[in-house]
PDB file with SEQRES, HELIX, SHEET and CRYST1 records, atoms N, CA, C and O in Angstrom:
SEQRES   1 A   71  UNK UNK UNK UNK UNK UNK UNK UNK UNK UNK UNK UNK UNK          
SEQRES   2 A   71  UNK UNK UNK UNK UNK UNK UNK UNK UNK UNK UNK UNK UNK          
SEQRES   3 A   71  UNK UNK UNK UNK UNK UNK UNK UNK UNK UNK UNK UNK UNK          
SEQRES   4 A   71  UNK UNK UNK UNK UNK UNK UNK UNK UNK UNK UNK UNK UNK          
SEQRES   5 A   71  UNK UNK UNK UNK UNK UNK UNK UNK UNK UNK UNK UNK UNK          
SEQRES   6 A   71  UNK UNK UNK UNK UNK UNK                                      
HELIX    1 AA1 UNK A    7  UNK A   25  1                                  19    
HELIX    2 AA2 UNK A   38  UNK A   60  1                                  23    
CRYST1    1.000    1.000    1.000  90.00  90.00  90.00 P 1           1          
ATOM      1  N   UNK A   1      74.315 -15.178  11.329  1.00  0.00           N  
ATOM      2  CA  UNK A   1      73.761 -14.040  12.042  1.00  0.00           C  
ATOM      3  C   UNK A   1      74.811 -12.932  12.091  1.00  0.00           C  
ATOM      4  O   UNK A   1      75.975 -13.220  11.812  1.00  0.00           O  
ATOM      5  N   UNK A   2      74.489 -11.724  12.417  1.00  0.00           N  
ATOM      6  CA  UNK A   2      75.522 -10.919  12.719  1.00  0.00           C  
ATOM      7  C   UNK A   2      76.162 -10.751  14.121  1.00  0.00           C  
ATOM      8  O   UNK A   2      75.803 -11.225  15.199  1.00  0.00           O  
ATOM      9  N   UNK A   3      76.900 -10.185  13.903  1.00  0.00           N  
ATOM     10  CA  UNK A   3      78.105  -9.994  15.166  1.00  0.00           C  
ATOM     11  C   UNK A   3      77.688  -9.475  16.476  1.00  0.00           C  
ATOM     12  O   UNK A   3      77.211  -8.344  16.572  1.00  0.00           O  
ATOM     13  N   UNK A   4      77.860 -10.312  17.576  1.00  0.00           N  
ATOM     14  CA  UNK A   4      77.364  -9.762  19.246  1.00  0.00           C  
ATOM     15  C   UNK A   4      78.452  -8.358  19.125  1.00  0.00           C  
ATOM     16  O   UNK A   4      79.553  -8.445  18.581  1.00  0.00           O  
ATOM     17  N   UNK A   5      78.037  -7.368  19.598  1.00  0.00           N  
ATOM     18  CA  UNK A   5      78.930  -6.180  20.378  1.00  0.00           C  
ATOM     19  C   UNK A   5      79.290  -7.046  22.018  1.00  0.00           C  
ATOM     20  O   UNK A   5      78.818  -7.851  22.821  1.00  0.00           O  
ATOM     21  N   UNK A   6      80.670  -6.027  21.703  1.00  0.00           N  
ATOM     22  CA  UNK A   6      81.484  -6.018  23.680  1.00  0.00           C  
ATOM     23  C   UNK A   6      80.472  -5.338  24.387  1.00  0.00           C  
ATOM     24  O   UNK A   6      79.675  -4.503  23.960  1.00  0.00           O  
ATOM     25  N   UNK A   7      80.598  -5.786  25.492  1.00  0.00           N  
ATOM     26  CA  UNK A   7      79.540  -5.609  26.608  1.00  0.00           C  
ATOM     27  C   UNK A   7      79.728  -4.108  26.555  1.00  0.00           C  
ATOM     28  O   UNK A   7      78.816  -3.492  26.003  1.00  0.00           O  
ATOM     29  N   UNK A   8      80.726  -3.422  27.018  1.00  0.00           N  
ATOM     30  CA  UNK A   8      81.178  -2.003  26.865  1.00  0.00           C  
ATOM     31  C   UNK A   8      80.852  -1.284  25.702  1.00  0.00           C  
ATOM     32  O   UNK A   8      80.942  -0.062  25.826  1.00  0.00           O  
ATOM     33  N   UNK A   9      80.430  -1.792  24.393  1.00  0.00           N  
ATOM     34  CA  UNK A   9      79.853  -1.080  23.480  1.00  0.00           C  
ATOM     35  C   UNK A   9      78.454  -0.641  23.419  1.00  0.00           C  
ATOM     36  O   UNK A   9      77.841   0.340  22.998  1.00  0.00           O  
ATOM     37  N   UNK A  10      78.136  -1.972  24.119  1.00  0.00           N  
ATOM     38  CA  UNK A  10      76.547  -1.831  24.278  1.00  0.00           C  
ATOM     39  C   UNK A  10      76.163  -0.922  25.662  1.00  0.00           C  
ATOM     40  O   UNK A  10      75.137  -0.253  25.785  1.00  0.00           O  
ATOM     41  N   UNK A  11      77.019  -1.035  26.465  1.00  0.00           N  
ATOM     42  CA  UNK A  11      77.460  -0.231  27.999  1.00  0.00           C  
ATOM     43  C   UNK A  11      77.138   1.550  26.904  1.00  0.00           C  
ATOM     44  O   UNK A  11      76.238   2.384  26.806  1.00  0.00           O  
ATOM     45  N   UNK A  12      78.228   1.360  26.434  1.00  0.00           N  
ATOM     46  CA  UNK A  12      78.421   3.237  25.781  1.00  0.00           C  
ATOM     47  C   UNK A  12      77.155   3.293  25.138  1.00  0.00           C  
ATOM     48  O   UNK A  12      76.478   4.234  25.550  1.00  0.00           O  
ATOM     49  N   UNK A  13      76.461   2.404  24.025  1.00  0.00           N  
ATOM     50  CA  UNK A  13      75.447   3.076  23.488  1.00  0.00           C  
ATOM     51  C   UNK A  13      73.664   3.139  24.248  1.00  0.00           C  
ATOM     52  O   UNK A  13      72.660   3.826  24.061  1.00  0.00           O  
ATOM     53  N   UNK A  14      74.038   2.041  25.109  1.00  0.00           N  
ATOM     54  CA  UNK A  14      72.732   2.376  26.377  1.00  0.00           C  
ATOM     55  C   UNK A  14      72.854   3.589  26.750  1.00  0.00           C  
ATOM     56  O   UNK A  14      71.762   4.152  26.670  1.00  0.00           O  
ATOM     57  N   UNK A  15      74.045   4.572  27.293  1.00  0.00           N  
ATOM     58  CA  UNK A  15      74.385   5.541  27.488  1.00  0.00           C  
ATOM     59  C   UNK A  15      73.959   6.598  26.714  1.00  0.00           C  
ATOM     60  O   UNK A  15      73.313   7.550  27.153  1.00  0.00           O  
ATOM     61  N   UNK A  16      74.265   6.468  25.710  1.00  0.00           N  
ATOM     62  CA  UNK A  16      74.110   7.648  24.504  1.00  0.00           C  
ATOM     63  C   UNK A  16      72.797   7.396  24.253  1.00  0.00           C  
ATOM     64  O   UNK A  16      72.172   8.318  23.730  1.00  0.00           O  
ATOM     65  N   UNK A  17      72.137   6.244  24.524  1.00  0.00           N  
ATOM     66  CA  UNK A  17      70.653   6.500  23.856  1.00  0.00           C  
ATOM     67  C   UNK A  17      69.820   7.342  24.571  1.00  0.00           C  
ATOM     68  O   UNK A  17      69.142   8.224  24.045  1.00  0.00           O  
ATOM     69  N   UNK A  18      69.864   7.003  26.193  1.00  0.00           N  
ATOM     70  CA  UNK A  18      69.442   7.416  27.381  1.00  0.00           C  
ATOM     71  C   UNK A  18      69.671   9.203  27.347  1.00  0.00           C  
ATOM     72  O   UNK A  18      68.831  10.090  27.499  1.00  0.00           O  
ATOM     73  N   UNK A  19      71.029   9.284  27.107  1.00  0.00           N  
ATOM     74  CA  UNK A  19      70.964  10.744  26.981  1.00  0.00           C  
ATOM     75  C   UNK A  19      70.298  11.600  25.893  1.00  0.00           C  
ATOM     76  O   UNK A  19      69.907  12.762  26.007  1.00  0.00           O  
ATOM     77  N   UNK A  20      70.233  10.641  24.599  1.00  0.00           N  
ATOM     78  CA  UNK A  20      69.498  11.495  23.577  1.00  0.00           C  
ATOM     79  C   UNK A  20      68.271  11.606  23.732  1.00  0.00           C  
ATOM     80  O   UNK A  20      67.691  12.672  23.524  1.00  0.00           O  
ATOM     81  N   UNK A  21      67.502  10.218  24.233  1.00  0.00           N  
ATOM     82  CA  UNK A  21      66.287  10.346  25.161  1.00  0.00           C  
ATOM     83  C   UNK A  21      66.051  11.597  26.317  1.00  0.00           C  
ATOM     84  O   UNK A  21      65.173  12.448  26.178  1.00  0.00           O  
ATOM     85  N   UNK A  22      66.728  11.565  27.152  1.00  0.00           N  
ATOM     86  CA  UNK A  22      66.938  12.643  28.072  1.00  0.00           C  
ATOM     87  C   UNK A  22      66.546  14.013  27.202  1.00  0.00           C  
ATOM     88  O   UNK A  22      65.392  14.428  27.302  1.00  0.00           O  
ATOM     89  N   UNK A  23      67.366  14.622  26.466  1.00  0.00           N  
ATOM     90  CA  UNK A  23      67.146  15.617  25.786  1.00  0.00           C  
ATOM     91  C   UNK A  23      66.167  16.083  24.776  1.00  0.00           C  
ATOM     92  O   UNK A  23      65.954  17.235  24.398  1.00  0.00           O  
ATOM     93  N   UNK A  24      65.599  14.948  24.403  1.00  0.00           N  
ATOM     94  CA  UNK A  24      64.849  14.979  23.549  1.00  0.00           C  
ATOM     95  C   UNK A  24      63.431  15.353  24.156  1.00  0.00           C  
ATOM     96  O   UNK A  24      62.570  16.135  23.753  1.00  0.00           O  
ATOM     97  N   UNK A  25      63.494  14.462  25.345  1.00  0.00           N  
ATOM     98  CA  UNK A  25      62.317  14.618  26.142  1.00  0.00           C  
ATOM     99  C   UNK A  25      62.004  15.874  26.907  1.00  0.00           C  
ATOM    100  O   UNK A  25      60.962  16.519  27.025  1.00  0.00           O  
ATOM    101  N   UNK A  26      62.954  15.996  27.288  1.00  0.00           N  
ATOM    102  CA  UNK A  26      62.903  17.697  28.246  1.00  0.00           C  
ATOM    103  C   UNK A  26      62.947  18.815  27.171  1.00  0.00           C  
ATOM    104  O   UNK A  26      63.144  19.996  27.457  1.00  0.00           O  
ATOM    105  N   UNK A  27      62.819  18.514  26.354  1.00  0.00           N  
ATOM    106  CA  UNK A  27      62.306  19.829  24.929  1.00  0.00           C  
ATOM    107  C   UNK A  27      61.168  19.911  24.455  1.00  0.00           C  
ATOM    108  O   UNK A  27      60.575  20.885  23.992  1.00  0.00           O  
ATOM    109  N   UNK A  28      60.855  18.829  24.581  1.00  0.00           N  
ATOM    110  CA  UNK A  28      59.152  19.000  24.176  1.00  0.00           C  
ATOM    111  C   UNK A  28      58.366  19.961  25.416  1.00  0.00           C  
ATOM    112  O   UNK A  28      58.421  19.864  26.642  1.00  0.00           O  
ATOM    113  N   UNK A  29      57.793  20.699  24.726  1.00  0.00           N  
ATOM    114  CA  UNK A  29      56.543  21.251  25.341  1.00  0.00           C  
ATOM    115  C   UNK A  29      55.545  20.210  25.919  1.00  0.00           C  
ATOM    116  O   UNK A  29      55.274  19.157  25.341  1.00  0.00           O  
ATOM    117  N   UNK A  30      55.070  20.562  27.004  1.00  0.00           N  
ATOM    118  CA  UNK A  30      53.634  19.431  27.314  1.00  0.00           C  
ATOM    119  C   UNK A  30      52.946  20.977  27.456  1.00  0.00           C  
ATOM    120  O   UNK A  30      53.365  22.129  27.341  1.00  0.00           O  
ATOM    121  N   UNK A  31      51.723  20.371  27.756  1.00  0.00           N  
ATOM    122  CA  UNK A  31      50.677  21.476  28.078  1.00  0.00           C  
ATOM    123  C   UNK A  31      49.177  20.611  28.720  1.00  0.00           C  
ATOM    124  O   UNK A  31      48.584  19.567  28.445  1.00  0.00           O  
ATOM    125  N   UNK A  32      49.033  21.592  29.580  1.00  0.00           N  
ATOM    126  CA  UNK A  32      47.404  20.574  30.706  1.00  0.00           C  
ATOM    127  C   UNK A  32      46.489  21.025  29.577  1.00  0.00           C  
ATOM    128  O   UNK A  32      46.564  22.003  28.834  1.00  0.00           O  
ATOM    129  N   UNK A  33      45.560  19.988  29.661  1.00  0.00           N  
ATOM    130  CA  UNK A  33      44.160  20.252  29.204  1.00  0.00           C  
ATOM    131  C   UNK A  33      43.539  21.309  29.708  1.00  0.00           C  
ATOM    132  O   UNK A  33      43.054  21.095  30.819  1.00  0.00           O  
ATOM    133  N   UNK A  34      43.389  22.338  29.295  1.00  0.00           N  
ATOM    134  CA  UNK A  34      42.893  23.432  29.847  1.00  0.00           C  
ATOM    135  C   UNK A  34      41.052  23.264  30.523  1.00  0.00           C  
ATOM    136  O   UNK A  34      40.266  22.917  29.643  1.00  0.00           O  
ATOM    137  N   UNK A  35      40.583  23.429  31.575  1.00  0.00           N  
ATOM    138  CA  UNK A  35      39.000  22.800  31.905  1.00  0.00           C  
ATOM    139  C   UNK A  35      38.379  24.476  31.922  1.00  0.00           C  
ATOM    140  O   UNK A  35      37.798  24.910  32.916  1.00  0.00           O  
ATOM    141  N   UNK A  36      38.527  25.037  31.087  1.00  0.00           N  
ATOM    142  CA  UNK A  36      37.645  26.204  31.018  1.00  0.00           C  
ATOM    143  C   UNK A  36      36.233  25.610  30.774  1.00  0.00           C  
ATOM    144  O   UNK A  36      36.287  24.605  30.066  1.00  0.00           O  
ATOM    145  N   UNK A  37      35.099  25.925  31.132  1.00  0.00           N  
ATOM    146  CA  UNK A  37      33.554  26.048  30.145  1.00  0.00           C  
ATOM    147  C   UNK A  37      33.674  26.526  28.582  1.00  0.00           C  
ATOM    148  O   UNK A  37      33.033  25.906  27.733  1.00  0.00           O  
ATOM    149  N   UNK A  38      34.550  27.698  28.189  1.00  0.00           N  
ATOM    150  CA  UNK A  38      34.151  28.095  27.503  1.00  0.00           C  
ATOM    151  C   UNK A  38      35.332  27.218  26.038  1.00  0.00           C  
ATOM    152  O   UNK A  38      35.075  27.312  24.837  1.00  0.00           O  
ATOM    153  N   UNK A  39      36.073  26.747  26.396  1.00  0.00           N  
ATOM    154  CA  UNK A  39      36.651  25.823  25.438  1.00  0.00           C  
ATOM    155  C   UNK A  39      36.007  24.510  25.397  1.00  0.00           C  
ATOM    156  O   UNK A  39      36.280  23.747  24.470  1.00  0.00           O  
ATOM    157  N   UNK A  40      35.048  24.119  26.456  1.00  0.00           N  
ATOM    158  CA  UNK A  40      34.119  22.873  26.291  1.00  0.00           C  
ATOM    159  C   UNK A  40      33.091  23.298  25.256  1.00  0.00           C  
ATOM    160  O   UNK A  40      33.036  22.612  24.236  1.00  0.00           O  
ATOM    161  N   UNK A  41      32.462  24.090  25.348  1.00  0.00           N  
ATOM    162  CA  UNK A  41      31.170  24.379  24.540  1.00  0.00           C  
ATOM    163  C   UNK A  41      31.776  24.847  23.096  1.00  0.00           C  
ATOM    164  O   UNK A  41      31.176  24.613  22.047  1.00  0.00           O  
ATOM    165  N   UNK A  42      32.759  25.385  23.139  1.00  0.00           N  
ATOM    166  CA  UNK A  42      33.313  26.122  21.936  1.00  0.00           C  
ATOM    167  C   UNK A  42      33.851  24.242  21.060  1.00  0.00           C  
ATOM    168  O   UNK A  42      33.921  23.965  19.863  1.00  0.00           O  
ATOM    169  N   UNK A  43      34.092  23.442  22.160  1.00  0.00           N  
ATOM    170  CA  UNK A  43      34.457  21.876  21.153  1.00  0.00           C  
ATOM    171  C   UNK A  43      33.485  21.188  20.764  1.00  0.00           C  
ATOM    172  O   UNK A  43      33.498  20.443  19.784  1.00  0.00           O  
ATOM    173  N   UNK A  44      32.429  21.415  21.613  1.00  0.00           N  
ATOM    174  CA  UNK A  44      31.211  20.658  21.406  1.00  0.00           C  
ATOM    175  C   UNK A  44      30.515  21.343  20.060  1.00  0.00           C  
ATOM    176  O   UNK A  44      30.252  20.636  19.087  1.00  0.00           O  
ATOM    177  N   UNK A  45      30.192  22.991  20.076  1.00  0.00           N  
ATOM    178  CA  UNK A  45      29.972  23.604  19.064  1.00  0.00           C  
ATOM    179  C   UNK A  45      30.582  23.443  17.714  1.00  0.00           C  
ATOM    180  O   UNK A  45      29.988  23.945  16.760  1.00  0.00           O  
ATOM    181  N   UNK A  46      31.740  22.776  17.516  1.00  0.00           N  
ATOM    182  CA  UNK A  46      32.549  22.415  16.410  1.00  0.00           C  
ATOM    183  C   UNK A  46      32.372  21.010  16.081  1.00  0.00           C  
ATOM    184  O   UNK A  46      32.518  20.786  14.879  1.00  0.00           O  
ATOM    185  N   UNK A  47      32.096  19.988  16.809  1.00  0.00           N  
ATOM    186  CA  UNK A  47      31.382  18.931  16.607  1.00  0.00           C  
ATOM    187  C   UNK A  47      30.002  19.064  16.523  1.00  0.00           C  
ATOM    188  O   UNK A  47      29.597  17.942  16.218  1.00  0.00           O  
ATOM    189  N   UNK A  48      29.026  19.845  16.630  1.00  0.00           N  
ATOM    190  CA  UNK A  48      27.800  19.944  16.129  1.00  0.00           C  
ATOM    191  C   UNK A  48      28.048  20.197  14.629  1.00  0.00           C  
ATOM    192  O   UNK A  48      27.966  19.303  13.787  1.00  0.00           O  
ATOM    193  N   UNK A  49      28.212  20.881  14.483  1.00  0.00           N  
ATOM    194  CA  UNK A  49      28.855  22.165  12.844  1.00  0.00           C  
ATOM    195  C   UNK A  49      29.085  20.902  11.900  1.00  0.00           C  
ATOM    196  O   UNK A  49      28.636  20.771  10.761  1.00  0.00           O  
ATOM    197  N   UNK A  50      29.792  20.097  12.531  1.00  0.00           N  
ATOM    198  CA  UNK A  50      30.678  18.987  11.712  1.00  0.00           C  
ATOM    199  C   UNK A  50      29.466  17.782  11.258  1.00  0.00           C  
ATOM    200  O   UNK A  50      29.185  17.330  10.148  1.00  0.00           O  
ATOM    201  N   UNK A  51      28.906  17.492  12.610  1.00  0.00           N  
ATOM    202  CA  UNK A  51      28.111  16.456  12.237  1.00  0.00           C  
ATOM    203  C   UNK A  51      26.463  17.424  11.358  1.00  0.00           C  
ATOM    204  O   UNK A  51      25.756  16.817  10.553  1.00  0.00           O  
ATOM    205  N   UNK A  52      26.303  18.270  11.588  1.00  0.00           N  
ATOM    206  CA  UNK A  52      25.159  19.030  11.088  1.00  0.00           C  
ATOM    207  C   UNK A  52      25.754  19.402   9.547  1.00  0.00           C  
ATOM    208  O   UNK A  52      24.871  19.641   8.724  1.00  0.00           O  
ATOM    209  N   UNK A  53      27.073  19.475   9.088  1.00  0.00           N  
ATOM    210  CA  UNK A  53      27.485  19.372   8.052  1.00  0.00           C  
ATOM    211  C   UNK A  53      27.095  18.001   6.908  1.00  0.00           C  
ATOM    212  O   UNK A  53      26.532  17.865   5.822  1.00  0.00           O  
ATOM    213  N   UNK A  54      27.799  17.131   7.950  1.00  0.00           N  
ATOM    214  CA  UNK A  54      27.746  15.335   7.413  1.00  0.00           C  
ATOM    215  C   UNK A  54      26.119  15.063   6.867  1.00  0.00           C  
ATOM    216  O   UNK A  54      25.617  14.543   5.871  1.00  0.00           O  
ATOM    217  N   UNK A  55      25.578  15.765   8.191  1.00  0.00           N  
ATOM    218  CA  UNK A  55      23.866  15.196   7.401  1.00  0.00           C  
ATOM    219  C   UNK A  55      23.367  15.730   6.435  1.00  0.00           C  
ATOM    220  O   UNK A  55      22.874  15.017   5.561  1.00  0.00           O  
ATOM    221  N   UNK A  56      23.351  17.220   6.310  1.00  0.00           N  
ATOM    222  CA  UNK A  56      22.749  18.026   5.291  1.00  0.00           C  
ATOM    223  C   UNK A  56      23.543  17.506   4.034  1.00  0.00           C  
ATOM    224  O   UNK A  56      22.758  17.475   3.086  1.00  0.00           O  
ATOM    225  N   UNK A  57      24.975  17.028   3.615  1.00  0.00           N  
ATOM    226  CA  UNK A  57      25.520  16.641   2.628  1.00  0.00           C  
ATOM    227  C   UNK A  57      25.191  15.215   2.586  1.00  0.00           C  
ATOM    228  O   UNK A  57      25.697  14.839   1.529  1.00  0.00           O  
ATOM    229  N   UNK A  58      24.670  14.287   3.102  1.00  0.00           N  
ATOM    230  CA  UNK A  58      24.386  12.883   2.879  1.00  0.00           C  
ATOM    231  C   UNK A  58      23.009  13.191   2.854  1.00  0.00           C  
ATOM    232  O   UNK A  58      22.425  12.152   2.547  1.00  0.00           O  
ATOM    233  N   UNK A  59      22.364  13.925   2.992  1.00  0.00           N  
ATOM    234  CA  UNK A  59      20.610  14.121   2.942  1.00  0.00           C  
ATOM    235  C   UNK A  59      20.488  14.688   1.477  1.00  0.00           C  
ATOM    236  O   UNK A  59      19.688  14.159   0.706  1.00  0.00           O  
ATOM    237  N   UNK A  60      21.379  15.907   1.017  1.00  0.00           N  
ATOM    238  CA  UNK A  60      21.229  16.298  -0.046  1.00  0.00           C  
ATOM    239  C   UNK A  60      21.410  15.548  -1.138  1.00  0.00           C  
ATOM    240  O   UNK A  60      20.615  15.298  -2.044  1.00  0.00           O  
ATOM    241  N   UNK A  61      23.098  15.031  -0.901  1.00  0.00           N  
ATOM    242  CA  UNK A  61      23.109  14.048  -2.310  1.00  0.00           C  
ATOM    243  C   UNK A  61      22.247  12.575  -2.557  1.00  0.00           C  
ATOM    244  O   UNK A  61      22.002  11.966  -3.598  1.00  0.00           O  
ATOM    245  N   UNK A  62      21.983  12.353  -1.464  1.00  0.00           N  
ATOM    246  CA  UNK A  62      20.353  10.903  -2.062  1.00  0.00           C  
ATOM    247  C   UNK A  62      19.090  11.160  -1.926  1.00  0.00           C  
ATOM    248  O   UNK A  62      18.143  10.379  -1.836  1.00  0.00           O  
ATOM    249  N   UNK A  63      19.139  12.965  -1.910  1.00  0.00           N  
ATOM    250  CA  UNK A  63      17.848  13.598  -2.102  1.00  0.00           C  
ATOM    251  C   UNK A  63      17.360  13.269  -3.543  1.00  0.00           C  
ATOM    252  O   UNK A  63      18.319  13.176  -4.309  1.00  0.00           O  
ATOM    253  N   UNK A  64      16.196  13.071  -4.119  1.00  0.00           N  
ATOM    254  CA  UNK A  64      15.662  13.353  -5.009  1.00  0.00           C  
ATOM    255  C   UNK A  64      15.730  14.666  -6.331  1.00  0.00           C  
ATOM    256  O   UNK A  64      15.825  14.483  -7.544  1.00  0.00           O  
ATOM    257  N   UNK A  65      15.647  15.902  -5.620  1.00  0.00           N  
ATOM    258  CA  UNK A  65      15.353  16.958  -6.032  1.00  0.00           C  
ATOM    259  C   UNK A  65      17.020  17.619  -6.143  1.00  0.00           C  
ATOM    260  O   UNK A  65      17.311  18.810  -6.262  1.00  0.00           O  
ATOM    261  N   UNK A  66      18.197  16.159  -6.044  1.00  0.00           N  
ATOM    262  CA  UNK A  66      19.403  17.384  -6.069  1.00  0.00           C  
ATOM    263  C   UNK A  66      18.884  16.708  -8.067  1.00  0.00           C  
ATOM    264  O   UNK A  66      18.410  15.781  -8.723  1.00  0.00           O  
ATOM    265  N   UNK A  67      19.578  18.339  -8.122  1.00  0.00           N  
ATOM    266  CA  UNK A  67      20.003  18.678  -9.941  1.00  0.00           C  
ATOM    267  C   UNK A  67      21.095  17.466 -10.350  1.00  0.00           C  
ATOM    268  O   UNK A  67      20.927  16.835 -11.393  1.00  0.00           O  
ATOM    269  N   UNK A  68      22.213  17.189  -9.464  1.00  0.00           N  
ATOM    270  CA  UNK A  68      23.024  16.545 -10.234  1.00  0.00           C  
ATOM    271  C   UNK A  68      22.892  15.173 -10.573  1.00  0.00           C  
ATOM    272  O   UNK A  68      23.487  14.481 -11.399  1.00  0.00           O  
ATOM    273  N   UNK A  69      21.774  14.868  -9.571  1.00  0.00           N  
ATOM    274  CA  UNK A  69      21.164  13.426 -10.064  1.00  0.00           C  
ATOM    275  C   UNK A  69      19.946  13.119 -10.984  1.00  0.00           C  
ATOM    276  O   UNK A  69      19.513  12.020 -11.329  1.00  0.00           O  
ATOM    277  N   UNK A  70      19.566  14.190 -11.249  1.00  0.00           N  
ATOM    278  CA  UNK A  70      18.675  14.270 -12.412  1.00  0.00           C  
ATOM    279  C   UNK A  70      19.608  14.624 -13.558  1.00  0.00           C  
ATOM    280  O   UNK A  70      20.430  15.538 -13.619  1.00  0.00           O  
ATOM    281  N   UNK A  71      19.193  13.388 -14.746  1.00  0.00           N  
ATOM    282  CA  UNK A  71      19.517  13.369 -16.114  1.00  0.00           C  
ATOM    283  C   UNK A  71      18.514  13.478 -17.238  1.00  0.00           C  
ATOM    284  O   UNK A  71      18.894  13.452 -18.409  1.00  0.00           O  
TER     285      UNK A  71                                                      
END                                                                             
């Protein structure tokens, strides 16, 4: 196996991790979920779009009448 570290090494790098943690963390941006109405409907409206996309393209291509499946 490899080599145990001195208690004091592992002492210093608990240390140093904690602090790079520390810093790392207090730099990030957070941000609240914003509860407007008008960013609800504006997400919901983009998930309609999306799924009203999905169908018209899975309706079209095992449609009959698409061109590219006629040979």
């Amino acid at each position: 196996m490899g080599r145990r570290l001195p208690l004091h090494e592992v002492i210093v790098l608990d240390k140093l991790f904690h602090l790079l943690y520390t810093i790392i963390m207090n730099n990030i941006p957070t941000y609240d979920f914003p509860q407007s109405p008008i960013l609800i409907l504006g997400f919901f409206g983009i998930l309609v779009a999306l799924v009203t996309l999905y169908i018209a393209n899975r309706d079209y291509f095992s449609s009959p009448l698409n061109r590219d499946k006629i040979k």
